[in-house]
C-alpha positions as a Markdown table, in Angstrom:
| # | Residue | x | y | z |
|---|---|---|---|---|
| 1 | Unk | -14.7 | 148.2 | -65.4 |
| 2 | Unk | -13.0 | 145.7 | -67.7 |
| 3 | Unk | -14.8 | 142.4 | -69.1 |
| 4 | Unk | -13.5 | 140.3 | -66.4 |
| 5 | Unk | -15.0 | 142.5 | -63.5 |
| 6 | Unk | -18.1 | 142.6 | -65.7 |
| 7 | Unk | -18.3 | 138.9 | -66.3 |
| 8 | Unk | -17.9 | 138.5 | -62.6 |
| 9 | Unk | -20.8 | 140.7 | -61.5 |
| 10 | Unk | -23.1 | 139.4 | -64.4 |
| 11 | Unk | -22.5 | 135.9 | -62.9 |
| 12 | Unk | -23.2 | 137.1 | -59.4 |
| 13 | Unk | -26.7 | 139.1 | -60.6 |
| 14 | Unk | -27.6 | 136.0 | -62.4 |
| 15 | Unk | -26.1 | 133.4 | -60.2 |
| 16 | Unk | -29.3 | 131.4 | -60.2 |
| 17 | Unk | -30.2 | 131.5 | -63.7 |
| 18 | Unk | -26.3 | 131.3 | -65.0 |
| 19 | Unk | -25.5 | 127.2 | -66.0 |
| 20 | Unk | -24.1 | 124.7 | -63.6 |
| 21 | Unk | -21.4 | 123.8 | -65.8 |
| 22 | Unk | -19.1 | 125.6 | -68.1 |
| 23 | Unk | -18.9 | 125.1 | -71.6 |
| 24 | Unk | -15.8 | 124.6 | -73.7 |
| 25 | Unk | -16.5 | 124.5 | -77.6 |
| 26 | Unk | -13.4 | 123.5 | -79.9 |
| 27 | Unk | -13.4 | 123.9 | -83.4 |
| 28 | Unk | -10.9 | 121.4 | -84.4 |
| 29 | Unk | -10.7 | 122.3 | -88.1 |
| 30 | Unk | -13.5 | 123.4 | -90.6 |
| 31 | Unk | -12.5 | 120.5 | -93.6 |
| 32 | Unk | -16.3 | 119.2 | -94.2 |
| 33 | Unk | -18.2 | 116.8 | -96.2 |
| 34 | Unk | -21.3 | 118.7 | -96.6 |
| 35 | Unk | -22.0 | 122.6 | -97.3 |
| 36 | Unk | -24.9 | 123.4 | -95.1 |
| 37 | Unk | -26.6 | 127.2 | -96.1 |
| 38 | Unk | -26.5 | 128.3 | -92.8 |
| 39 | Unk | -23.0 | 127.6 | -92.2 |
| 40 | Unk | -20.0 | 129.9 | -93.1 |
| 41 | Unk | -17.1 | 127.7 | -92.9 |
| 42 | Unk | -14.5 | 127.0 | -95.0 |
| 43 | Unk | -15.6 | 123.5 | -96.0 |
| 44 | Unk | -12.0 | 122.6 | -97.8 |
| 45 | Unk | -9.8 | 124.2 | -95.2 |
| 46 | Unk | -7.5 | 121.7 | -93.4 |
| 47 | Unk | -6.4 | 124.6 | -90.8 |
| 48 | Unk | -5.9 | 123.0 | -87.2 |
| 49 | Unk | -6.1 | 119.0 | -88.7 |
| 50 | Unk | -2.6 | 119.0 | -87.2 |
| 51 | Unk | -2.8 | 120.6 | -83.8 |
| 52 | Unk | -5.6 | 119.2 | -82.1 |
| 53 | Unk | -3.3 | 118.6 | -79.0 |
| 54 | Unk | -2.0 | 121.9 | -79.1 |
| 55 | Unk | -5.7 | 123.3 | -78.2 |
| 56 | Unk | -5.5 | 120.7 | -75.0 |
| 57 | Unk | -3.0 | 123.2 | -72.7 |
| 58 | Unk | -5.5 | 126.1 | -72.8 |
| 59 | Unk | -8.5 | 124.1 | -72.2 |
| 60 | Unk | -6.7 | 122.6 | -69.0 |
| 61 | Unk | -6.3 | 126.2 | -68.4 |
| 62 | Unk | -9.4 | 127.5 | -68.7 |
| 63 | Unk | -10.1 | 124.0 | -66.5 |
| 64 | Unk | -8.0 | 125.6 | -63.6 |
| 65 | Unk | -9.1 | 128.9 | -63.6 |
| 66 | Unk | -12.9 | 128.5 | -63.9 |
| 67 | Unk | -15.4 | 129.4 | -61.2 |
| 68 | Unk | -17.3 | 126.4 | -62.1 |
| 69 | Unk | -16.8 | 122.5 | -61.4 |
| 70 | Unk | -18.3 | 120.9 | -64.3 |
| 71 | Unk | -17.5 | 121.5 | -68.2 |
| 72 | Unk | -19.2 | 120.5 | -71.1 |
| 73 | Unk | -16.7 | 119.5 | -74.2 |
| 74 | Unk | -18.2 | 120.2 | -77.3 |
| 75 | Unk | -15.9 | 119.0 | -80.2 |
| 76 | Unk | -16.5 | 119.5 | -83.7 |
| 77 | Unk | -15.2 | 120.7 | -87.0 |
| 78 | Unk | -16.1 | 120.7 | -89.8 |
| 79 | Unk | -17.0 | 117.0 | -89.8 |
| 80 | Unk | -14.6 | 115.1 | -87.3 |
| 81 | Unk | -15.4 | 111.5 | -88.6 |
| 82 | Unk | -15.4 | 112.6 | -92.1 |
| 83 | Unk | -14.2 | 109.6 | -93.6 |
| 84 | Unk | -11.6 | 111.7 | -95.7 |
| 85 | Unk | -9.6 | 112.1 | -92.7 |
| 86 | Unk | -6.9 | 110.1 | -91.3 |
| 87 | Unk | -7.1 | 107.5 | -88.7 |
| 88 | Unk | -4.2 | 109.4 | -87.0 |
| 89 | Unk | -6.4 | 112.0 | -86.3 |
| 90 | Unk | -9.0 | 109.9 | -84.1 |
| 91 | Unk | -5.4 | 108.8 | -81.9 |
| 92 | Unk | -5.5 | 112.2 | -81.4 |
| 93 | Unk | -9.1 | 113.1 | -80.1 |
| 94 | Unk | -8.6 | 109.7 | -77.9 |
| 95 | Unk | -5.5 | 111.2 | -76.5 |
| 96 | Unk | -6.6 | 114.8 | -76.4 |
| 97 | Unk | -9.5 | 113.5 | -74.3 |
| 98 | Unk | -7.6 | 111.5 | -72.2 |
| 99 | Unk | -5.1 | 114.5 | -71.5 |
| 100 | Unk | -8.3 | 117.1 | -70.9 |
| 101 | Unk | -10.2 | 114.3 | -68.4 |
| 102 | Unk | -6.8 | 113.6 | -66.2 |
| 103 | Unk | -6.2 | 116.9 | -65.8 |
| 104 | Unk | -9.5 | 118.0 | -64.7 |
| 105 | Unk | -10.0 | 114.9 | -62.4 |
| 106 | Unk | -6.7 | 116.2 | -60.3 |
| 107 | Unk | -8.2 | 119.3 | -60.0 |
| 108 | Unk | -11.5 | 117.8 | -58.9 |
| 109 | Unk | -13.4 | 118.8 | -61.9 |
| 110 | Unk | -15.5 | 116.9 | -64.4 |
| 111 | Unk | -15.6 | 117.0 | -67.8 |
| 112 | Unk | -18.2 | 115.7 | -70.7 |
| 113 | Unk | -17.1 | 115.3 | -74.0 |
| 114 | Unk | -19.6 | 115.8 | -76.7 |
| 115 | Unk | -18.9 | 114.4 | -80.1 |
| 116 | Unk | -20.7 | 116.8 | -82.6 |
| 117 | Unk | -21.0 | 115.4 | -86.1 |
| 118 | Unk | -23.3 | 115.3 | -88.7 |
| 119 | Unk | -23.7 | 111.3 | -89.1 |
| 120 | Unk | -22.6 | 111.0 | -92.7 |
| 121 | Unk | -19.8 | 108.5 | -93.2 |
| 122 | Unk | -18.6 | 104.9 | -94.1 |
| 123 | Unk | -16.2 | 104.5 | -91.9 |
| 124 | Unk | -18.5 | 103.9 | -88.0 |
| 125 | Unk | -16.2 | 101.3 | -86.6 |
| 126 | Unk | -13.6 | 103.4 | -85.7 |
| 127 | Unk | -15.9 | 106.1 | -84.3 |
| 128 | Unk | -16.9 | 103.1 | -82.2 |
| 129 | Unk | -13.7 | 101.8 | -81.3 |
| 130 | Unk | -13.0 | 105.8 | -80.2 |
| 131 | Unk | -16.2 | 106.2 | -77.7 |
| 132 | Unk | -15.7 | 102.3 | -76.4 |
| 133 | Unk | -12.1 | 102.9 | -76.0 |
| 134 | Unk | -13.1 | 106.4 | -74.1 |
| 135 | Unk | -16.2 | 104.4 | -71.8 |
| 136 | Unk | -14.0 | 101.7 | -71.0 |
| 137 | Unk | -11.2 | 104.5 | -69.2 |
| 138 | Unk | -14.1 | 106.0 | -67.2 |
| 139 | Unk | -14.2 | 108.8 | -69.8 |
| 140 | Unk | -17.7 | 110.5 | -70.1 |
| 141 | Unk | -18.5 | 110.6 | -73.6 |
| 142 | Unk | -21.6 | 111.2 | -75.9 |
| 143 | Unk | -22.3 | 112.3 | -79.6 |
| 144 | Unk | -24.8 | 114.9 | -80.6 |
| 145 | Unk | -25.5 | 115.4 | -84.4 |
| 146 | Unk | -27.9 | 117.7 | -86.2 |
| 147 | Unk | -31.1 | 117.7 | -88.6 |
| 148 | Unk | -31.6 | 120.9 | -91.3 |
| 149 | Unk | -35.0 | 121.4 | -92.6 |
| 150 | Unk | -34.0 | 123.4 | -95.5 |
| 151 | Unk | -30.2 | 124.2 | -97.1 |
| 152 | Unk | -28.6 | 120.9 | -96.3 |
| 153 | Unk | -27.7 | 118.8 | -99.3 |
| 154 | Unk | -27.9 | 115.3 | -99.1 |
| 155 | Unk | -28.3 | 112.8 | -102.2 |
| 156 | Unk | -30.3 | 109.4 | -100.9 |
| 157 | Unk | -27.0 | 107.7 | -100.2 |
| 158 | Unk | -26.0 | 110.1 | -98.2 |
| 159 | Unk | -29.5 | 110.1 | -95.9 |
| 160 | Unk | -28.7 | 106.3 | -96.2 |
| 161 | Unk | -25.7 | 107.1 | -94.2 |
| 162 | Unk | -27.4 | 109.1 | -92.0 |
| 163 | Unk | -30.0 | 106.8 | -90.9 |
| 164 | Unk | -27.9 | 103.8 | -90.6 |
| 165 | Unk | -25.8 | 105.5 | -88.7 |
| 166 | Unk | -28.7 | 106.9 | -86.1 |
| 167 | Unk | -29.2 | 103.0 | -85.5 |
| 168 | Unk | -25.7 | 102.2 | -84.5 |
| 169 | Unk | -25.1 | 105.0 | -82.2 |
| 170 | Unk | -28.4 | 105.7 | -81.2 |
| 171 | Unk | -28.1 | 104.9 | -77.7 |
| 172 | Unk | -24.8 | 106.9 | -77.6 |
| 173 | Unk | -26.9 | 110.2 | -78.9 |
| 174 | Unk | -27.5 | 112.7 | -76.5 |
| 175 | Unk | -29.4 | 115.0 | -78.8 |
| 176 | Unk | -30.3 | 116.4 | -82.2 |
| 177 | Unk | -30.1 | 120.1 | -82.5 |
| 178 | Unk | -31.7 | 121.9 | -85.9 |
| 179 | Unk | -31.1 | 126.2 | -86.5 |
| 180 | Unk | -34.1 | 127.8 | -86.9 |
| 181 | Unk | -33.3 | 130.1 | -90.1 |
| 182 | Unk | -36.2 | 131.6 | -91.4 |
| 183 | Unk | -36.6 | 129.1 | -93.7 |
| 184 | Unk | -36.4 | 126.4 | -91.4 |
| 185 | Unk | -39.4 | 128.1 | -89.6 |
| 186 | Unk | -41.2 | 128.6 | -92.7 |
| 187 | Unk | -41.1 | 124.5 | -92.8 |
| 188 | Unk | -42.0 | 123.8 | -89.6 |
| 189 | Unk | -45.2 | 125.8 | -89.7 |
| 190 | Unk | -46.1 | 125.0 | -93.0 |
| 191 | Unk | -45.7 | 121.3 | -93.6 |
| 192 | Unk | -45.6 | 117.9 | -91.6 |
| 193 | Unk | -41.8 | 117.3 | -92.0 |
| 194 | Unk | -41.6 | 113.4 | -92.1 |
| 195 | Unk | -37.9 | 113.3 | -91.3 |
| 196 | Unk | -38.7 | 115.4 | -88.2 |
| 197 | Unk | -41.8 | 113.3 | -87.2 |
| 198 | Unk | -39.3 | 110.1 | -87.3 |
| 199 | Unk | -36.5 | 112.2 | -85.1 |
| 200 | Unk | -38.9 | 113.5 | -82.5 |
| 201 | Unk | -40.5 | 110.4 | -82.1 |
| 202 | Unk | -37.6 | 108.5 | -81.2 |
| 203 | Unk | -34.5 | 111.3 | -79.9 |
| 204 | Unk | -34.2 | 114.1 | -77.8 |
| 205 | Unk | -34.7 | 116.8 | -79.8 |
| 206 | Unk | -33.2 | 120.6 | -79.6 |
| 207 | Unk | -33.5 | 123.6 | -81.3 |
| 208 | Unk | -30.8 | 125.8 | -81.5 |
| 209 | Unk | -30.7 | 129.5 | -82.4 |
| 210 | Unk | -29.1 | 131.1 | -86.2 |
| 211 | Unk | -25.8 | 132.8 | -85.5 |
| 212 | Unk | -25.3 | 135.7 | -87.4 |
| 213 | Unk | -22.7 | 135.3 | -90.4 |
| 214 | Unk | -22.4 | 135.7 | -94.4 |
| 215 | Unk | -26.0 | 134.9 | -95.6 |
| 216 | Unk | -27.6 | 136.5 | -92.5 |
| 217 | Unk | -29.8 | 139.1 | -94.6 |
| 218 | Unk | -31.7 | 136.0 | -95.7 |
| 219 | Unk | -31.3 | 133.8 | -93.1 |
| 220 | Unk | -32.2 | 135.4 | -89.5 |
| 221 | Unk | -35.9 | 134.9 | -88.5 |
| 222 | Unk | -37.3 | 137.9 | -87.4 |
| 223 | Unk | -39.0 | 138.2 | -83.8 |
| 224 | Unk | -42.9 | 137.6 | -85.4 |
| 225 | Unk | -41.4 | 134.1 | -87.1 |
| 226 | Unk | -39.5 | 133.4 | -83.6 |
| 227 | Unk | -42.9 | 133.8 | -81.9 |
| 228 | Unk | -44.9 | 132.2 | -84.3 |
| 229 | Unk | -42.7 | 129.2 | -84.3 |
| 230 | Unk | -42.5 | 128.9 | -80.7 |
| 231 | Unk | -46.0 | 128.4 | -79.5 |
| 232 | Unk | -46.1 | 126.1 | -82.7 |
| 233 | Unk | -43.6 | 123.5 | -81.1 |
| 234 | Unk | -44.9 | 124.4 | -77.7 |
| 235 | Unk | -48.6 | 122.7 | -79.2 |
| 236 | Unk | -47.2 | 120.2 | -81.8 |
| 237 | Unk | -43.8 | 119.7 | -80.6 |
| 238 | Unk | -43.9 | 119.7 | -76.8 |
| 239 | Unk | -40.9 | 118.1 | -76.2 |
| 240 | Unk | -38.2 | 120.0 | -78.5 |
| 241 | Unk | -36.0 | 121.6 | -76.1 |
| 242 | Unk | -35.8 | 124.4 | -74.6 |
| 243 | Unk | -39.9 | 124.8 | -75.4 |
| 244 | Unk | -40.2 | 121.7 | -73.3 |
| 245 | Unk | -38.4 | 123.6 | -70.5 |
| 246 | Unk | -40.7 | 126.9 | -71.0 |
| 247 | Unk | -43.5 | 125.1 | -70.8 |
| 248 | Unk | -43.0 | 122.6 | -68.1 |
| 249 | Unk | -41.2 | 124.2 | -65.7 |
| 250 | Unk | -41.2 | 127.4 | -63.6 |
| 251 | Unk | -38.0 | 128.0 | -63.5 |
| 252 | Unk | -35.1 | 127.7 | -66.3 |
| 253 | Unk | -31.3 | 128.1 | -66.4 |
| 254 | Unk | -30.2 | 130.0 | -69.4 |
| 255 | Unk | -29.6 | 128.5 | -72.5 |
| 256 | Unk | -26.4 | 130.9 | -73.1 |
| 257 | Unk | -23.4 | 129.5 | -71.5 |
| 258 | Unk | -21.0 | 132.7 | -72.7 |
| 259 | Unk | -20.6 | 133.9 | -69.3 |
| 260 | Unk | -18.4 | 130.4 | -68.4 |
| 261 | Unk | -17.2 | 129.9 | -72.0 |
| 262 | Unk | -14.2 | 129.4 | -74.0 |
| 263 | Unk | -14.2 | 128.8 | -77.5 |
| 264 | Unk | -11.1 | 128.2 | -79.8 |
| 265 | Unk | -11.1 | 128.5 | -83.4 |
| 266 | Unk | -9.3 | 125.8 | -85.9 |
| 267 | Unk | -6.1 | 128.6 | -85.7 |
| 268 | Unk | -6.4 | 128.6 | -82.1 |
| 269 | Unk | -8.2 | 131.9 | -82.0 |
| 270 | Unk | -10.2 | 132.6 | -78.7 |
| 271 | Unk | -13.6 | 133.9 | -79.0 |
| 272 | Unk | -17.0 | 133.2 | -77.2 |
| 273 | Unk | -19.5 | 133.3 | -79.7 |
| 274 | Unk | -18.6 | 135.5 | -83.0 |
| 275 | Unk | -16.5 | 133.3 | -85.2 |
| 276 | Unk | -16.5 | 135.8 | -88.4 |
| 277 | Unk | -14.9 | 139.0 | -88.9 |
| 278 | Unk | -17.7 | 141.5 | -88.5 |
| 279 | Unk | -18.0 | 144.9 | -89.6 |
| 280 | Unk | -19.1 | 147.5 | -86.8 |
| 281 | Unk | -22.5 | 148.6 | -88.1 |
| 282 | Unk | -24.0 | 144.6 | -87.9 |
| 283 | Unk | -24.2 | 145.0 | -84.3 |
| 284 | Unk | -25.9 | 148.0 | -81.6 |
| 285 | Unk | -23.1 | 147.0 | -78.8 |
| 286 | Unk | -19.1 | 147.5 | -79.7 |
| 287 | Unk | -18.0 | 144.1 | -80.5 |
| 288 | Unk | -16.0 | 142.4 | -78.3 |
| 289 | Unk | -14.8 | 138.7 | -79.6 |
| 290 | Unk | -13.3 | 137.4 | -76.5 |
| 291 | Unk | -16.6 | 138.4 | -74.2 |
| 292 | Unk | -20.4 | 138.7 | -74.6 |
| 293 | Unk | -20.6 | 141.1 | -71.4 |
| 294 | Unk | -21.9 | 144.4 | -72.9 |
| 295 | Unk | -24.5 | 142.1 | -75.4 |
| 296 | Unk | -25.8 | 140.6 | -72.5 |
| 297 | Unk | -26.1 | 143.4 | -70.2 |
| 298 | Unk | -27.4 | 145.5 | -73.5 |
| 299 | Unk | -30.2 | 142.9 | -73.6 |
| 300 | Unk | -31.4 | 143.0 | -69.8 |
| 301 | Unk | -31.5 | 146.4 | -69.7 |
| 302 | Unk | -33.7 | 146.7 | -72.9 |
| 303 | Unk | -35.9 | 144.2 | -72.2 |
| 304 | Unk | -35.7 | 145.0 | -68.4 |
| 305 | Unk | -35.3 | 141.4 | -67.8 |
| 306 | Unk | -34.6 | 141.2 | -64.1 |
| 307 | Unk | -38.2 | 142.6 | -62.8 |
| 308 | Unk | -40.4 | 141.0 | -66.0 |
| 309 | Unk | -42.8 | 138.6 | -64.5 |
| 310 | Unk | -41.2 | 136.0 | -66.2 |
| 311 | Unk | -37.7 | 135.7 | -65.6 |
| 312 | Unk | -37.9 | 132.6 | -63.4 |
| 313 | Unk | -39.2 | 130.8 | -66.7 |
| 314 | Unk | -37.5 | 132.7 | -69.4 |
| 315 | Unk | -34.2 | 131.0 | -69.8 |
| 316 | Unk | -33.1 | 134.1 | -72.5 |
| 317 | Unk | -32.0 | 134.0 | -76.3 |
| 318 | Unk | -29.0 | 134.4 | -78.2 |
| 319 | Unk | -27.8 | 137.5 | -77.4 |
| 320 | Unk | -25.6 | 137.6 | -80.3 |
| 321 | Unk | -28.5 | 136.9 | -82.6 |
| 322 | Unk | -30.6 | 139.7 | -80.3 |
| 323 | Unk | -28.0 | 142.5 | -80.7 |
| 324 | Unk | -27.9 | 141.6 | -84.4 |
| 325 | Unk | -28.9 | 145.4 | -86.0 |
| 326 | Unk | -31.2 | 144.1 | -89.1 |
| 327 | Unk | -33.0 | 142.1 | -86.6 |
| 328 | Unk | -36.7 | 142.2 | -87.5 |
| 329 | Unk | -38.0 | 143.6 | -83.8 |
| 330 | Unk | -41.2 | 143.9 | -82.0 |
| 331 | Unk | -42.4 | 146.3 | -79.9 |
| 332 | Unk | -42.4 | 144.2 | -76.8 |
| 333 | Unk | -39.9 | 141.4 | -75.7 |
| 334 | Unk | -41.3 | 137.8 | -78.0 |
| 335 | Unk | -40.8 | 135.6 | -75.0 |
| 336 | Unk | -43.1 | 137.9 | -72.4 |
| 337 | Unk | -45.7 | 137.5 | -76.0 |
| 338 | Unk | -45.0 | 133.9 | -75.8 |
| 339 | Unk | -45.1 | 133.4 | -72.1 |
| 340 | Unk | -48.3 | 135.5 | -71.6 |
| 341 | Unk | -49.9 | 133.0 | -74.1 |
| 342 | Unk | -49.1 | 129.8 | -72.9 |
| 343 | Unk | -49.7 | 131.0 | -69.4 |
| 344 | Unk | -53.2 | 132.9 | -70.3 |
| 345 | Unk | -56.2 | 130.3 | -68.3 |
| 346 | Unk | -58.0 | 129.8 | -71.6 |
| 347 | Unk | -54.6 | 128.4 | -73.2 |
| 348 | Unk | -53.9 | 125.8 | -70.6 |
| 349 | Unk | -54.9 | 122.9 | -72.1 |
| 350 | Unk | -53.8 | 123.6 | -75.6 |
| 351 | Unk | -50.3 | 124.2 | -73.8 |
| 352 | Unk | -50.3 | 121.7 | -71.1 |
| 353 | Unk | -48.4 | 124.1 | -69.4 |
| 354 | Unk | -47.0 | 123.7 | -65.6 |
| 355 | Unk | -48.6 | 127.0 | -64.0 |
């Protein structure tokens, strides 16, 4: 059976829990202003600055020949609106935008474009002028940007950017993701964050999970520090996504979107999820860059995923974090743990969970 067929029969097994919409995640270059630890990008590469409408005829592509009607456009580098980068480059995310949208619309499809950037620059009115120009075409358009606990380095003028930068495009922000590394984790149990206290009160907030790469040895939580972590937001943090979703409703979508997903490097590469080279021995399952099939298939039959009790609810992991081989196991699956404690009578209240 080849990963097409696969693909096909995992979205027909899991048509209920598989996402509405498709994702399509474009690297557009890695050229950055910041060096975040988790990261393993090549921060002064300018690879891709100068064919950002070449990625635009396979994503109409992929458009066409998807099984699904909507598609979410994340864009980022790198930092897009890095203010070290031309002002010819934002003609061309306007235009590759506008090429992607008019496309899709005569196929009756509809896309979202997501503007992923990490808030730190000088130069906001032209990111402005960009997502007014976009709203005032009928062009659905909203920027997500990002918070790190521990291993991003910014000096106060740079947080000053940051913050006034949350003000203007507040409105515009459709959420704020953080990785949980193990040391992320580490300061989220351990400490009242202050930075985080002034982003939960105010955004949506979303945690996202640590991709296996360079500094994964010292980086990837294991399944206790998942766990542990998890029923911490679920009491203190009740409305970080997807713990909000666990916890309020009884049934969840899956977080993974690899089933419906393509993802182009700054070279124009294709992959799903595994950006690096990787040797053999990091992962149980063969890799395969250009599908997560055999991960994801590997994972429901370990865990056996379609009878557990909570599969309505459970809306899955990273299953190229989960297939990872130094992964720090337990002996049972964390989310049936975590699900057989928030759902446990005594725990209700401390939960406030929708039973």
């Amino acid at each position: 059976m080849d990963t097409s067929q696969h693909e096909d029969i995992l979205n027909l097994v899991l048509k209920d829990k598989v996402t509405d919409a498709a994702e399509i995640e474009l690297h557009f270059f890695e050229y950055c202003n910041l060096a975040c630890a988790f990261c393993g990008q090549d921060h002064d590469s300018q690879v891709g600055m100068n064919t950002v409408m070449n990625k635009a005829e396979r994503v109409k592509e992929f458009i066409e020949q998807s099984r699904k009607d909507k598609f979410i456009i994340n864009m980022m580098g790198g930092e897009l609106f890095n203010d070290l980068v031309s002002d010819d480059l934002f003609v061309d995310y306007l235009n590759f935008a506008l090429d992607v949208d008019s496309h899709a619309q005569q196929a009756g499809k509809h896309c979202t474009f997501n503007w992923v950037t990490n808030l730190v620059f000088e130069k906001w009115e032209r990111v402005q002028k960009l997502l007014d120009t976009l709203r005032m075409l009928k062009v659905k358009t909203n920027v997500s940007t990002s918070y790190d606990f521990a291993g991003r380095p910014l000096n106060e003028a740079r947080k000053d950017m940051f913050h006034q930068n949350l003000e203007r495009f507040g409105k515009q922000i459709y959420t704020i993701g953080f990785v949980l590394t193990k040391q992320a984790i580490k300061r989220i149990v351990a400490e009242r964050d202050e930075e985080f206290e002034y982003l939960y009160e105010r955004y949506p907030l979303y945690f996202d999970y640590y991709v296996p790469e360079r500094l994964s040895q010292h980086m990837i939580p294991s399944d206790r520090e998942h766990l542990e972590v998890f029923l911490y937001l679920a009491e203190h943090y009740p409305n970080v996504a997807p713990v909000s979703d666990w916890v309020k409703h009884k049934f969840n979508q899956m977080t993974c979107y690899s089933l419906n997903k393509l993802t182009l490097l700054p070279d124009g590469r294709e992959v799903k999820c595994r950006y690096l080279k990787y040797d053999e021995k990091d992962f149980n399952t063969p890799i395969d860059y250009k599908s997560n099939t055999n991960i994801i298939q590997s994972h429901l039959d370990k865990y056996g995923c379609l009878s557990c009790e909570h599969f309505n609810r459970c809306s899955f992991r990273c299953f190229v974090q989960a297939d990872w081989t130094n992964r720090e196991e337990m002996e049972t699956c964390l989310y049936k743990e975590f699900f057989n404690t928030i759902l446990e009578p005594k725990n209700a209240a401390q939960y406030n969970v929708t039973v």
